[in-house]
PAZATOR-90012 format. One record per residue (C-alpha): residue number from 1; x, y, z; residue in one letter. Coordinates in pm, whole numbers, padded with zeros to 5 digits, always signed. Layout:
N
NUM|X|Y|Z|A
...
% end
This chain:
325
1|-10152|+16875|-12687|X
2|-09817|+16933|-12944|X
3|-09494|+16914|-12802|X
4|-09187|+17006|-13045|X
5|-08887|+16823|-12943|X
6|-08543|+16895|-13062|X
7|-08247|+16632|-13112|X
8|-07899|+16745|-13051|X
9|-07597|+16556|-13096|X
10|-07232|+16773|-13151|X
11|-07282|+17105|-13000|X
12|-06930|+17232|-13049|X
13|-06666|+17490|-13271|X
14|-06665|+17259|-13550|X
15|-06519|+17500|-13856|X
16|-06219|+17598|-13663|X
17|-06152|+17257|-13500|X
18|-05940|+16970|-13555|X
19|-06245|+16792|-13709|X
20|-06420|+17056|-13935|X
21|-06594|+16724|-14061|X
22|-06794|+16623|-13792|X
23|-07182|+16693|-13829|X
24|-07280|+16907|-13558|X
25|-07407|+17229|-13445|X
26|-07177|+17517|-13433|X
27|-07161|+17705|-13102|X
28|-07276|+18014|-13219|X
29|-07563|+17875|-13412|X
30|-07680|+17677|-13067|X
31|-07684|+18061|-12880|X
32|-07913|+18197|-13224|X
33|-08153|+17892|-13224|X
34|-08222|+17880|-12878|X
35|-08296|+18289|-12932|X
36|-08510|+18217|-13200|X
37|-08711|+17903|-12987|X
38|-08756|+18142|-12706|X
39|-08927|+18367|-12964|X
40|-09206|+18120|-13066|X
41|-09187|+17866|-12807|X
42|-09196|+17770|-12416|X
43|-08913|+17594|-12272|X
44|-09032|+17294|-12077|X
45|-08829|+17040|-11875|X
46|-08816|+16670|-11840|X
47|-09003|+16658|-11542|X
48|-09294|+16934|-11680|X
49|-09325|+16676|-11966|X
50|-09320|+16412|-11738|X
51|-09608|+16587|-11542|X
52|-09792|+16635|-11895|X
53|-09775|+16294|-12027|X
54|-09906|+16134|-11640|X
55|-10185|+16373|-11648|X
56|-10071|+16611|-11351|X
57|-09954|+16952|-11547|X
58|-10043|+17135|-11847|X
59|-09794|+17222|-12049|X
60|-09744|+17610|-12147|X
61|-09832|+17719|-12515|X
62|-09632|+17644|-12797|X
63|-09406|+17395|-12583|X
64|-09036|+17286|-12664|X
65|-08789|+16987|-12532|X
66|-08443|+17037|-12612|X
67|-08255|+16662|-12604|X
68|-07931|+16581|-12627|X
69|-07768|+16272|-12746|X
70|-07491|+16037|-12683|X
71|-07310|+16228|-12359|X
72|-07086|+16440|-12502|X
73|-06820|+16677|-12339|X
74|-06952|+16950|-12567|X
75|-07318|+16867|-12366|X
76|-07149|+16980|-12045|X
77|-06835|+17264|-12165|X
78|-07056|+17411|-12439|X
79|-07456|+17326|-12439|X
80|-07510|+17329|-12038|X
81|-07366|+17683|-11948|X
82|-07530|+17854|-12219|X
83|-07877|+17695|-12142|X
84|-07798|+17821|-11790|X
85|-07760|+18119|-11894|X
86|-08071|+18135|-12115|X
87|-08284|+17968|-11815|X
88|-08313|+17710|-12028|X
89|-08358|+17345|-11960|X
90|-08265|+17001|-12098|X
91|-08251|+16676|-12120|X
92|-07935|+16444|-12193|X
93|-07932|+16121|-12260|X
94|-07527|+15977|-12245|X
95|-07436|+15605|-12269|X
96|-07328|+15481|-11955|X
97|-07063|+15279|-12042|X
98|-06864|+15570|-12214|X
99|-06904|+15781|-11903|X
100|-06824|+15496|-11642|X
101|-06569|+15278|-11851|X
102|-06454|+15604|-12077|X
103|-06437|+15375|-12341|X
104|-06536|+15437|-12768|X
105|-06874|+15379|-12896|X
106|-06875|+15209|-13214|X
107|-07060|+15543|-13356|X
108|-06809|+15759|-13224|X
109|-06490|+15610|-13352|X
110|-06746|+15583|-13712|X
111|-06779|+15983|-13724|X
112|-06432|+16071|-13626|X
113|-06327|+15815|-13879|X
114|-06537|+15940|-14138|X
115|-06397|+16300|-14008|X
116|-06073|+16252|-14115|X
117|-06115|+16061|-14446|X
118|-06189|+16282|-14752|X
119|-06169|+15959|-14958|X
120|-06507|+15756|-14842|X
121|-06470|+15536|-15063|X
122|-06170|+15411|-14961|X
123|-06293|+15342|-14678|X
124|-06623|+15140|-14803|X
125|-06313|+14922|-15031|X
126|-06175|+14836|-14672|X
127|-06493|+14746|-14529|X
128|-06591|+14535|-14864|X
129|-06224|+14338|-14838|X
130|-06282|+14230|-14542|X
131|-06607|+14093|-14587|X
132|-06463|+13869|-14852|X
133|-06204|+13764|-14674|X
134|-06436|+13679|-14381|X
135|-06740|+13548|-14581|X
136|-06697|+13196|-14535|X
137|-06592|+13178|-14141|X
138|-06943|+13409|-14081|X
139|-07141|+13296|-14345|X
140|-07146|+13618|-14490|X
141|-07400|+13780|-14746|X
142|-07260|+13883|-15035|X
143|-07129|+14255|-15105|X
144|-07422|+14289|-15400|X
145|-07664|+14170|-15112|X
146|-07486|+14422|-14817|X
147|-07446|+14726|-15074|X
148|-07837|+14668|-15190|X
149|-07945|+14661|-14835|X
150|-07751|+14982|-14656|X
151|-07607|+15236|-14933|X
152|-07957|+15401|-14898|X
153|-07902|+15786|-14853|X
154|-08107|+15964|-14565|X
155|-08146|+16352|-14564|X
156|-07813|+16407|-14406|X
157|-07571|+16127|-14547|X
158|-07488|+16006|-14902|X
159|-07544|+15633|-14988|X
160|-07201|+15551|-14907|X
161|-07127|+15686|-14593|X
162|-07437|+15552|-14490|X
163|-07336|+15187|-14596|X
164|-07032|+15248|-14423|X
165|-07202|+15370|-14057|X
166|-07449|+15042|-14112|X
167|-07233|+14792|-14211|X
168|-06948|+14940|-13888|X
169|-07321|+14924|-13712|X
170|-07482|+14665|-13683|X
171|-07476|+14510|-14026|X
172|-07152|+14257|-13955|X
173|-07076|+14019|-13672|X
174|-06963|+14229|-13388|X
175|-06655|+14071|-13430|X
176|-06587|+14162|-13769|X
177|-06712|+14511|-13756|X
178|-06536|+14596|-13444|X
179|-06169|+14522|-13564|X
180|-06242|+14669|-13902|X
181|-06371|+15015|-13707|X
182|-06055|+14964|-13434|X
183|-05807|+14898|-13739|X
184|-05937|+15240|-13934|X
185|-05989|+15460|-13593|X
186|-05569|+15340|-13544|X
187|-05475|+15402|-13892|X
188|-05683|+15765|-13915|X
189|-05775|+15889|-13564|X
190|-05599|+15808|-13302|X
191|-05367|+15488|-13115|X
192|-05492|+15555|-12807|X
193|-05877|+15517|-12777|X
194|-05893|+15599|-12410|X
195|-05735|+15891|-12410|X
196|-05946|+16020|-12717|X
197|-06269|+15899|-12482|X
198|-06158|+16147|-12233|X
199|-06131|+16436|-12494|X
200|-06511|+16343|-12600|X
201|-06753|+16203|-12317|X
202|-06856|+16358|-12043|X
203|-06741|+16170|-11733|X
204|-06970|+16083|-11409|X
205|-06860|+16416|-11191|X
206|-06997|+16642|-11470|X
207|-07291|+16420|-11523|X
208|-07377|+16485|-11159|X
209|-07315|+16851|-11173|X
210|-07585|+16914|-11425|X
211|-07857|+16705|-11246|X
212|-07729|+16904|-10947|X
213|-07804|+17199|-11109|X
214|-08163|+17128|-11256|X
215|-08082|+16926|-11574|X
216|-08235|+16596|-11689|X
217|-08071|+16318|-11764|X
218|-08230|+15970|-11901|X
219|-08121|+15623|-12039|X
220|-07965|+15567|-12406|X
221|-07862|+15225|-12288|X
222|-07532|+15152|-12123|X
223|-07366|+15033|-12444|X
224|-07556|+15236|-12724|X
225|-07633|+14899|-12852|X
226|-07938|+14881|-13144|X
227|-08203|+14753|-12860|X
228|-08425|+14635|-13192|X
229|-08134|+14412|-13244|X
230|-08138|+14217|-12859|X
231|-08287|+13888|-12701|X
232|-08503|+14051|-12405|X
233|-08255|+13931|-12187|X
234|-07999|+14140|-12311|X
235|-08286|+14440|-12323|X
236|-08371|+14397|-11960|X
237|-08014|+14435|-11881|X
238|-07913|+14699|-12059|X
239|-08223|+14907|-11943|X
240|-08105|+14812|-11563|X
241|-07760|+14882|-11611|X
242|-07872|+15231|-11747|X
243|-08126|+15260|-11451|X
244|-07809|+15220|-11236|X
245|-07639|+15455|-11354|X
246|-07883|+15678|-11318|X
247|-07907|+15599|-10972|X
248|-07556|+15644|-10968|X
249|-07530|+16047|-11091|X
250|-07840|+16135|-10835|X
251|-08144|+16109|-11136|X
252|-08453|+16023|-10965|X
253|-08577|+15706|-11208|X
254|-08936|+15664|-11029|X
255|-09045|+15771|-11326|X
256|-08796|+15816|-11565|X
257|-08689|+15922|-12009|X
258|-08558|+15662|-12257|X
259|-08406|+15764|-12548|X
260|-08355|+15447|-12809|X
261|-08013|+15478|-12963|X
262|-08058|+15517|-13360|X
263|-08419|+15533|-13264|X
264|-08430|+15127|-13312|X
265|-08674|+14986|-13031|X
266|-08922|+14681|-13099|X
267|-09253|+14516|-12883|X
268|-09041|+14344|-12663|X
269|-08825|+14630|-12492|X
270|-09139|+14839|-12493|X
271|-09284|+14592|-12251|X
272|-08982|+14598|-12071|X
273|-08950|+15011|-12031|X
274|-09342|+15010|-11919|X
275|-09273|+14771|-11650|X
276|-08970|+14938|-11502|X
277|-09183|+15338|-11475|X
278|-09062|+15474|-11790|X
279|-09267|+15777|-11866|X
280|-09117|+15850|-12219|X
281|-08953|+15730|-12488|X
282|-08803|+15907|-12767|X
283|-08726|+15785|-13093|X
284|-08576|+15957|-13461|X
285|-08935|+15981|-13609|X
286|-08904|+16367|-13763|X
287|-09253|+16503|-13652|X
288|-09362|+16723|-13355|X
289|-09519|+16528|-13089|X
290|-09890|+16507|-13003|X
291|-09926|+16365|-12620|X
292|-10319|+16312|-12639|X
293|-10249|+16100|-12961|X
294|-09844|+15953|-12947|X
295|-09785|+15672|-12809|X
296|-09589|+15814|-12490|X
297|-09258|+15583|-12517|X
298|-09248|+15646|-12920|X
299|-09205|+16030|-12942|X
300|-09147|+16193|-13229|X
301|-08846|+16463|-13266|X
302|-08712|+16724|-13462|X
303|-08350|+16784|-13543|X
304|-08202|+17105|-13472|X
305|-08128|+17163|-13890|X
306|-08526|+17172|-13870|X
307|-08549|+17464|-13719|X
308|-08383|+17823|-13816|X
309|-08038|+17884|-13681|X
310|-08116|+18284|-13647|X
311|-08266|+18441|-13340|X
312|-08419|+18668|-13603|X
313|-08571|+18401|-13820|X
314|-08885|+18397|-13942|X
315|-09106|+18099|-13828|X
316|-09095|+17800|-14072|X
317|-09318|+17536|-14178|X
318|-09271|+17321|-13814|X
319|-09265|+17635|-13587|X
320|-09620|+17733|-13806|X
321|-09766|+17429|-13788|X
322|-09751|+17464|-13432|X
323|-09854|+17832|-13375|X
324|-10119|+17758|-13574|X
325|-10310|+17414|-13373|X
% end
């Protein structure tokens, strides 16, 4: 049984906003994909796929999870009413601790900072002088080591800004990499990192409204921490704390979605989500997702630049790979 699922993260104006930079999907292009999945796929919510993956439901024919990362205001001004609109569910997946605490993610203040700096270069320089002048208090690898390690380009990000997202990451002592991201997000973004956290989280009202209204919301953690990167103490409590917050905006969480933040998971939490009822788990694997063969808390997704932007696209090579099983 295939299931495609589809990754969102900024659903937004981006061209004509104050951060033309950010990598996201423009509003208009969001309205012509979700015309051209309704073409060659069914819409399925969380639940349906939690019915499909505990054996109660069949899914529909060509079947398709829309998910959406990181609990963004867009997810709730832009994403939400034009899904309702196109009777179309979904699935979020915000932080807790930026909707409760309204306070930065590390990867947040990293894309507006990378936003607003034409120069990334400059800002990989920053990140190597402090490392040197930190090396010996943290016992620091070297920058040959660092540089040979991260600056690895993916399919959306050059080498550098990718050694700049890992090294602001998880690379560096939380210590060090959270003053050099505070010092840059001060000198480039903004003074005033609450007040920016209002502007780009959803908060718990709105969080509510959407389950309210037929929505599906699951755990990314409550600090968007890299849960591959955590004693199992810490695991267990950041899957609670999520799980309470779930509680908290009226998501039922007998049986409930996890979706791993930068897709980093290990043995260890996966013993942990099976023995609190989680149903699903979805990582950054690109592939579409077969339920009789998957492993149900390692899902597979696609981004949304994998599909056609069009309503009047023709199918490509994932959308024919599935019309054709």
């Amino acid at each position: 049984m295939n299931l495609t699922i589809v990754m969102y993260h900024y659903v937004r104006r981006i061209q004509s906003s104050r951060y033309p930079e950010i990598k996201g999907l423009e509003r208009e292009h969001f309205i012509e994909q979700l015309k051209y999945l309704k073409r060659f796929y069914t819409p399925i919510s969380g639940q349906q796929a939690i019915d499909a993956i505990n054996g109660r439901e069949e899914l529909p024919d060509n079947p398709v999870l829309l998910t959406f990362d990181d609990g963004y205001l867009d997810h709730f001004t832009t994403a939400f009413p034009i899904l309702m609109e196109e009777n179309v569910p979904g699935v979020f997946f915000p932080p807790a601790k930026c909707v409760l605490e309204r306070d930065m993610l590390d990867v947040n203040k990293i894309h507006y900072i990378l936003a607003s700096v034409p120069d990334k270069s400059m800002l990989a320089d920053s990140i190597d002088t402090q490392i040197n002048l930190s090396r010996h208090e943290f016992e620091l690898e070297t920058i040959a080591n660092y540089r040979a390690k991260f600056a690895i380009p993916n399919r959306f990000d050059t080498a550098e800004v990718i050694y700049i997202k890992r090294m602001l990451q998880v690379a560096l002592p939380e210590l060090i990499r959270t003053k050099i991201a505070d010092r840059l997000f001060e000198m480039f973004v903004s003074s005033d990192q609450k007040s920016f956290a209002n502007e780009i989280y959803m908060d718990e009202s709105q969080a509510k409204c959407m389950v309210q209204a037929g929505m599906t919301m699951g755990s990314h953690g409550y600090n968007h921490y890299w849960l591959n990167s955590l004693t199992p103490e810490e695991q267990t409590q950041e899957v609670e704390l999520s799980i309470d917050f779930l509680n908290r905006i009226g998501q039922k969480t007998k049986e409930w979605m996890m979706c791993y933040p930068y897709g980093a998971w290990n043995e260890s939490l996966l013993s942990i989500l099976k023995q609190r009822g989680c149903s699903a788990g979805f990582t950054t694997q690109v592939d579409v997702a077969h339920l009789n063969k998957n492993d149900p808390l390692l899902l597979p997704r696609l981004d949304t630049n994998d599909l056609p932007k069009l309503a009047n696209a023709s199918p490509n090579e994932w959308t024919i790979k599935t019309l054709n099983v």
